[in-house]
C-alpha positions as CSV (number, residue, x, y, z in Angstrom):
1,X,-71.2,244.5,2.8
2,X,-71.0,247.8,1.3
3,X,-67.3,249.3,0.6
4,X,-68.2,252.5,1.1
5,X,-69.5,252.6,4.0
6,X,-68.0,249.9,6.9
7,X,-64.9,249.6,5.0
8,X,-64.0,253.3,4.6
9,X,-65.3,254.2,8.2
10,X,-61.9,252.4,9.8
11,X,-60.4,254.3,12.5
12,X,-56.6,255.6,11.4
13,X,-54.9,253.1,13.4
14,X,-56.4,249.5,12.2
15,X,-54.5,247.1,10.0
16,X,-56.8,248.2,7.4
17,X,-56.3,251.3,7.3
18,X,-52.1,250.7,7.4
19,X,-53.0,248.5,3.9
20,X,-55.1,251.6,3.0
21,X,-52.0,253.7,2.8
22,X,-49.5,251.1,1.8
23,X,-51.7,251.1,-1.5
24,X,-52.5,254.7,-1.7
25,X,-48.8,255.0,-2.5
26,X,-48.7,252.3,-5.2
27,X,-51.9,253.6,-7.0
28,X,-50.2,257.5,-6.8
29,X,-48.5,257.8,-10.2
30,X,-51.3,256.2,-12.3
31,X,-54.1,258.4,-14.1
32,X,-57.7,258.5,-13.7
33,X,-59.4,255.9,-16.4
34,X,-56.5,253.6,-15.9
35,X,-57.4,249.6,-15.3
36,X,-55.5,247.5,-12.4
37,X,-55.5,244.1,-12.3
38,X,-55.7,242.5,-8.0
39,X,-54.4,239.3,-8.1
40,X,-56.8,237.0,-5.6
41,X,-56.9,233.7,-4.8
42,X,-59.3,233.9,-1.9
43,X,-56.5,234.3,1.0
44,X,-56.6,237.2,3.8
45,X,-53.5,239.1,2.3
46,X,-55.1,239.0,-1.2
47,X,-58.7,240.0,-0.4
48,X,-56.9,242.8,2.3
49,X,-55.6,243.6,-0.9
50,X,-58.2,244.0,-3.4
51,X,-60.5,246.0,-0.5
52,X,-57.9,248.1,-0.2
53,X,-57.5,248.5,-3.6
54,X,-60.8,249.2,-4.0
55,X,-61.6,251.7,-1.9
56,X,-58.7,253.4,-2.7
57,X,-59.5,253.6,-6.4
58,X,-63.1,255.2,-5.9
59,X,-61.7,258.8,-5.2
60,X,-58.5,258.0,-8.1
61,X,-61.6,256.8,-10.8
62,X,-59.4,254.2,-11.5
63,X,-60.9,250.7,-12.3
64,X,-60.0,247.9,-10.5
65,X,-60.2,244.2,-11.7
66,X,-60.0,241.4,-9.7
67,X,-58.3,238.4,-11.3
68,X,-58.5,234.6,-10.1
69,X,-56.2,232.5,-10.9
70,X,-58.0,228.9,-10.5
71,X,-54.4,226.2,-10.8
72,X,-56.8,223.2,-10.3
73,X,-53.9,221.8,-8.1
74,X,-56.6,220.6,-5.7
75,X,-60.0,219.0,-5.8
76,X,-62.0,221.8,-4.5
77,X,-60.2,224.5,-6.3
78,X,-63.2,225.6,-8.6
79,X,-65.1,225.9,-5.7
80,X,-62.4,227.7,-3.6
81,X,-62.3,230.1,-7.1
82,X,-65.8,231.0,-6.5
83,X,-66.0,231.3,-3.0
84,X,-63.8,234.3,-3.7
85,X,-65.3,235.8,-6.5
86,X,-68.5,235.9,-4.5
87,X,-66.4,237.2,-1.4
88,X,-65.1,240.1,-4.1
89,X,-68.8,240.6,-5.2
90,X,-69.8,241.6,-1.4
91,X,-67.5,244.2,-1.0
92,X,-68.3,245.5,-4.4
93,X,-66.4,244.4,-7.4
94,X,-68.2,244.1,-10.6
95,X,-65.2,243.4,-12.7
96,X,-64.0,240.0,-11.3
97,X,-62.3,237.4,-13.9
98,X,-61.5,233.7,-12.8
99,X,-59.2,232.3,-15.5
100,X,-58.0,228.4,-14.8
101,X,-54.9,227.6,-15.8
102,X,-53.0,224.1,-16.5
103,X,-50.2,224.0,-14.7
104,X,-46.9,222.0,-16.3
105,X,-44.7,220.9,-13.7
106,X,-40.9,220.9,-14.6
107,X,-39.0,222.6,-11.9
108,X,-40.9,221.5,-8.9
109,X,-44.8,222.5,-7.8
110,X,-44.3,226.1,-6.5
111,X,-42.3,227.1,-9.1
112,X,-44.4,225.5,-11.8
113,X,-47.5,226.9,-10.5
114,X,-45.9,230.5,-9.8
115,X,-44.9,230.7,-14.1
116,X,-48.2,229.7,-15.2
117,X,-49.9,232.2,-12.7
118,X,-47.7,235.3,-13.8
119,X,-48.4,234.1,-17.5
120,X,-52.2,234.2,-17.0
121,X,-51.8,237.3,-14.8
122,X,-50.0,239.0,-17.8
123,X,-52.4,237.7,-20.2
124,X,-55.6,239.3,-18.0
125,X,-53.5,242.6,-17.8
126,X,-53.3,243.1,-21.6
127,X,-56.4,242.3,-22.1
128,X,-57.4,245.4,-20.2
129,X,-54.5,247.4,-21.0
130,X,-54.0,247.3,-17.1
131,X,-51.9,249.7,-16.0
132,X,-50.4,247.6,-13.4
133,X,-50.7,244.2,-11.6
134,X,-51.3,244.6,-8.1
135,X,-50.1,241.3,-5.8
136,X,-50.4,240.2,-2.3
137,X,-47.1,239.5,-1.2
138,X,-46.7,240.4,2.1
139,X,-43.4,241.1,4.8
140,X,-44.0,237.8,6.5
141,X,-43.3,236.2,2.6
142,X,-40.3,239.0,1.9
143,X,-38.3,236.9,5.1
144,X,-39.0,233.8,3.8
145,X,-37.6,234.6,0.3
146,X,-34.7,235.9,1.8
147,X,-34.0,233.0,3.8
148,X,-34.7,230.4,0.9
149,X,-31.8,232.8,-1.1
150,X,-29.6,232.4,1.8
151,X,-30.0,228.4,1.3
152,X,-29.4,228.9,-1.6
153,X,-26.1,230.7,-1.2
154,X,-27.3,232.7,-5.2
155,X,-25.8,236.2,-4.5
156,X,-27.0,239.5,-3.8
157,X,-30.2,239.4,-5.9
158,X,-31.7,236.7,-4.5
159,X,-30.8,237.9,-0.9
160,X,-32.8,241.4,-1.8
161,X,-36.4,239.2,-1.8
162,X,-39.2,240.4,-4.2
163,X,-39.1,243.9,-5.6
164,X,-42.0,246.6,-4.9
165,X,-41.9,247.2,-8.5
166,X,-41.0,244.8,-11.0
167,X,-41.8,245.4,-14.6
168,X,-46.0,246.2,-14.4
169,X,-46.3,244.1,-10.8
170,X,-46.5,246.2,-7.5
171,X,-46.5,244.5,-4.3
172,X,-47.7,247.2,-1.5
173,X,-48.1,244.9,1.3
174,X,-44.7,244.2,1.8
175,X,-44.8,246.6,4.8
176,X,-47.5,244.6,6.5
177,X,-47.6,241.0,8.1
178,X,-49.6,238.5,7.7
179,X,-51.2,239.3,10.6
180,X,-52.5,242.2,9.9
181,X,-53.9,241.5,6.6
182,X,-55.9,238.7,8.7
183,X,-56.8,241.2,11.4
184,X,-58.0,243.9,8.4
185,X,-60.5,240.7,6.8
186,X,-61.4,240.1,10.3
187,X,-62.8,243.9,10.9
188,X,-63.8,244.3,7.8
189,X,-65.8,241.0,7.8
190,X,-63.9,239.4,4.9
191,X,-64.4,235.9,4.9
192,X,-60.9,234.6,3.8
193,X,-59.7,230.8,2.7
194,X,-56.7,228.9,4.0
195,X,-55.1,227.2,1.7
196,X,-54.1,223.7,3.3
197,X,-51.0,224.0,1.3
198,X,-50.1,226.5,3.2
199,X,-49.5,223.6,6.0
200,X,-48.1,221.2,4.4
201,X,-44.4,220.3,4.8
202,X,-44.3,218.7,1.9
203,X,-43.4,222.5,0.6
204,X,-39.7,224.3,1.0
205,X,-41.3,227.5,1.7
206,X,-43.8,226.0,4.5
207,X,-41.4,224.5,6.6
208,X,-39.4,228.1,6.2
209,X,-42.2,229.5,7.5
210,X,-43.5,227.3,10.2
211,X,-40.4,225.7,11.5
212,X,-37.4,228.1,10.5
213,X,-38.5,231.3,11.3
214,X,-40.1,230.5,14.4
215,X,-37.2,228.6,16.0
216,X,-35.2,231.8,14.9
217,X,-37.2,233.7,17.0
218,X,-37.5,231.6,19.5
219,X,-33.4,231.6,19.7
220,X,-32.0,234.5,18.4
221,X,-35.1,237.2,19.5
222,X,-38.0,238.8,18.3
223,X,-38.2,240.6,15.3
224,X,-36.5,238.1,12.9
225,X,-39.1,239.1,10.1
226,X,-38.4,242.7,10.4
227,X,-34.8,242.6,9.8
228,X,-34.7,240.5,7.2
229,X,-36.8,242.5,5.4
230,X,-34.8,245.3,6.5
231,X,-31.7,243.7,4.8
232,X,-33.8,242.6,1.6
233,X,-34.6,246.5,0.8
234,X,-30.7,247.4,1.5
235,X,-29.3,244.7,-0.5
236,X,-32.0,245.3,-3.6
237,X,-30.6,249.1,-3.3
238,X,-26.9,247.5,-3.7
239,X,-27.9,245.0,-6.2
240,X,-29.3,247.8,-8.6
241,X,-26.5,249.8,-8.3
242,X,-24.0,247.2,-9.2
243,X,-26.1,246.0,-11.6
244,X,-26.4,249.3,-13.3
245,X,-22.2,250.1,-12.8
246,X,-21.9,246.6,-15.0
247,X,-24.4,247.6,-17.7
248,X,-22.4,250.8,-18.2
249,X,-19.4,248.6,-18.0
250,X,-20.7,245.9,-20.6
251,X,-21.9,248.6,-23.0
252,X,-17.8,249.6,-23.8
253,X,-17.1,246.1,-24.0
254,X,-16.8,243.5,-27.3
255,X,-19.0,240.5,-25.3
256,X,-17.6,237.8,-27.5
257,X,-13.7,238.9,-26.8
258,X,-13.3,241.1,-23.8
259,X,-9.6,241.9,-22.7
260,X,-8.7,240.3,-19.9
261,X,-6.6,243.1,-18.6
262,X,-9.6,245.3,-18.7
263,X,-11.6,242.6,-17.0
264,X,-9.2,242.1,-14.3
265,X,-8.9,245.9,-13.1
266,X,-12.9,245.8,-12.6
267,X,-14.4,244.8,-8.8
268,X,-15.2,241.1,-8.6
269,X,-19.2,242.3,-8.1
270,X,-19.0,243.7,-11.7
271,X,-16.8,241.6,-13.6
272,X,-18.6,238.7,-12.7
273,X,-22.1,240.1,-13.8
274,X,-20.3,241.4,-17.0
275,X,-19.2,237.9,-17.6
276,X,-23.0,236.3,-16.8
277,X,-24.5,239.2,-19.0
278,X,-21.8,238.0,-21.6
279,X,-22.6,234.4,-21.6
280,X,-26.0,234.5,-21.6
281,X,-25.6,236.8,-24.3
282,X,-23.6,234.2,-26.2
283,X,-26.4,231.7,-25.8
284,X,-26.9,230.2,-22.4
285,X,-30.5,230.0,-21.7
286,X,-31.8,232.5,-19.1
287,X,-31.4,231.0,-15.3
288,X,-28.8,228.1,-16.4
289,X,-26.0,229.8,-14.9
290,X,-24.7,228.7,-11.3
291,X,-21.9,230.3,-9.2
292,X,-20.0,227.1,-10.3
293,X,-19.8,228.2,-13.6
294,X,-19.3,231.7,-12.8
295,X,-16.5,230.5,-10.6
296,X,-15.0,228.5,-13.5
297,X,-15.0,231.5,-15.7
298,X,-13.8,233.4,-13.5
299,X,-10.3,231.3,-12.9
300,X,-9.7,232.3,-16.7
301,X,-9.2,235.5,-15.7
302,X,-8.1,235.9,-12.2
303,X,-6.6,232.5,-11.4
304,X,-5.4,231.4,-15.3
305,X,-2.5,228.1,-15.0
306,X,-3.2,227.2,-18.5
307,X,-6.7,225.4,-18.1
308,X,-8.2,225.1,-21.2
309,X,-11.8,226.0,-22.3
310,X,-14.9,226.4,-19.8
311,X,-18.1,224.7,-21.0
312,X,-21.3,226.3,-19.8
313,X,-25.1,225.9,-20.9
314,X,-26.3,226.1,-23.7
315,X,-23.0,224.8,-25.8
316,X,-21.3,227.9,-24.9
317,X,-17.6,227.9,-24.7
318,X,-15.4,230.1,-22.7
319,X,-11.8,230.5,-23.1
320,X,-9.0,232.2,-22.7
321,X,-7.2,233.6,-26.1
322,X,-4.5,235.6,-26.9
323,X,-5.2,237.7,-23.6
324,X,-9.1,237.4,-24.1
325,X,-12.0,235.9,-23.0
326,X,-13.6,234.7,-25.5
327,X,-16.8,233.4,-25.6
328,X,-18.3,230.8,-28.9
């Protein structure tokens, strides 16, 4: 299949031509010459993607790279690797890099599999001096994020689901379902894979997806999917301007003694992400905190009957001194 010519002739109102314009935005600020990297693993909403991607590039003169991302998780998956890269060759890359990965898992499969993907991702990108790092993600996967962040009861930040822009990642399609990255490979006569993991309950996600959401629909109404992504991009806007208030706040603070008095005449939503910044600062490794600890720390300040120290990850210590927090 040729891209320019059955691709690019889609009528204004198909799902491909929606994904068309969803990356036509993302690809708007970079500069003729520059190198993206299309993260595909052989799926409809990745190879929606990358054709998008790819058209959209020719009149920009930017170069796209397609980049797949083999976990060897399943037998097949070397095969399933170049079943897409051939699938990429028909609708005309020429730059297409499978790079297998060992995945170590420590924290669970999806999350193991998801750090050693980003690494390689990141690895590809400098290699090219890629502008950016282009991902699949879609608005059906936005809700299910959401949702797992509600079970998780984690704040604010986890409730505002995956960011459009993150560091060098972009993620256009999160404005477009599922669906419609199927129905765009369907007229654009993209062969996709489905990835039996995808169906198995076995996974968190999955059973969000197939069982969750749809009883949500089923009982509370249509458009479940829509409004939680709704509430993710409203509650990423209040996230990043809290989390922008506390830097400003953090920056007139001593992090290893902060006054308590000063502490205490701050909202709760920025005193409590001055103290995280603090501890982590102090040595906590990154993602050990939970809101139990938070919640601890916070007593010392809000709630103090004498307690004595707080001890958090990492061998930090908080504790209240001499009308401080102090943090060793």
């Amino acid at each position: 299949m040729e891209v320019g010519s059955s691709l690019s002739l889609m009528p204004e109102a198909t799902p491909l031509y929606q994904i068309r314009l969803a990356v036509r935005r993302e690809l708007s600020d970079l500069a003729a010459g520059d190198a993206v990297i299309v993260a595909t693993s052989g799926g409809a909403d990745s190879l929606a993607l990358a054709g998008a991607v790819l058209l959209e590039s020719q009149t920009r003169s930017i170069n796209p790279i397609a980049a797949i991302i083999d976990h060897g998780l399943q037998p097949n998956s070397a095969d399933v690797a170049q079943a897409a890269k051939n699938e990429l060759s028909k609708i005309g890359y020429s730059a297409i890099e499978i790079r297998k990965v060992a995945v170590d898992v420590k924290d669970g499969m999806e999350a193991s599999a998801r750090r050693a993907r980003y690494a390689a991702l990141d690895e590809i990108a400098r290699s090219h001096n890629a502008a950016a790092i282009f991902l699949g993600h879609t608005k059906d996967d936005q809700a299910e994020t959401v949702l797992l962040g509600l079970a998780r009861g984690s704040g604010t930040r986890s409730l505002s689901g995956m960011a459009q822009r993150i560091d060098n990642y972009r993620r256009p399609l999160l404005s477009i379902t599922r669906a419609q990255t199927e129905a765009a490979c369907d007229e654009a006569g993209i062969k996709y894979w489905r990835d039996p993991h995808n169906q198995s309950m076995e996974f968190t996600r999955v059973r969000v997806r197939e069982v969750v959401l749809p009883t949500m629909e089923k009982e509370i109404g249509p458009g479940i999917t829509d409004a939680l992504s709704r509430s993710a991009r409203l509650l990423r806007d209040d996230a990043d301007a809290l989390d922008q208030w506390s830097e400003e706040v953090f920056e007139e603070l001593a992090p290893d003694s902060m006054e308590i008095a000063a502490l205490e005449a701050l909202p709760r939503a920025i005193r409590t992400r001055v103290m995280r910044k603090a501890i982590y600062l102090a040595g906590a490794p990154s993602g050990s905190l939970t809101a139990e600890h938070i919640e601890a720390v916070e007593a010392l300040v809000t709630d103090w009957k004498g307690q004595g120290p707080v001890s958090l990850p990492g061998g930090v210590t908080a504790a209240r001194i001499s009308g401080r927090l102090s943090l060793s």
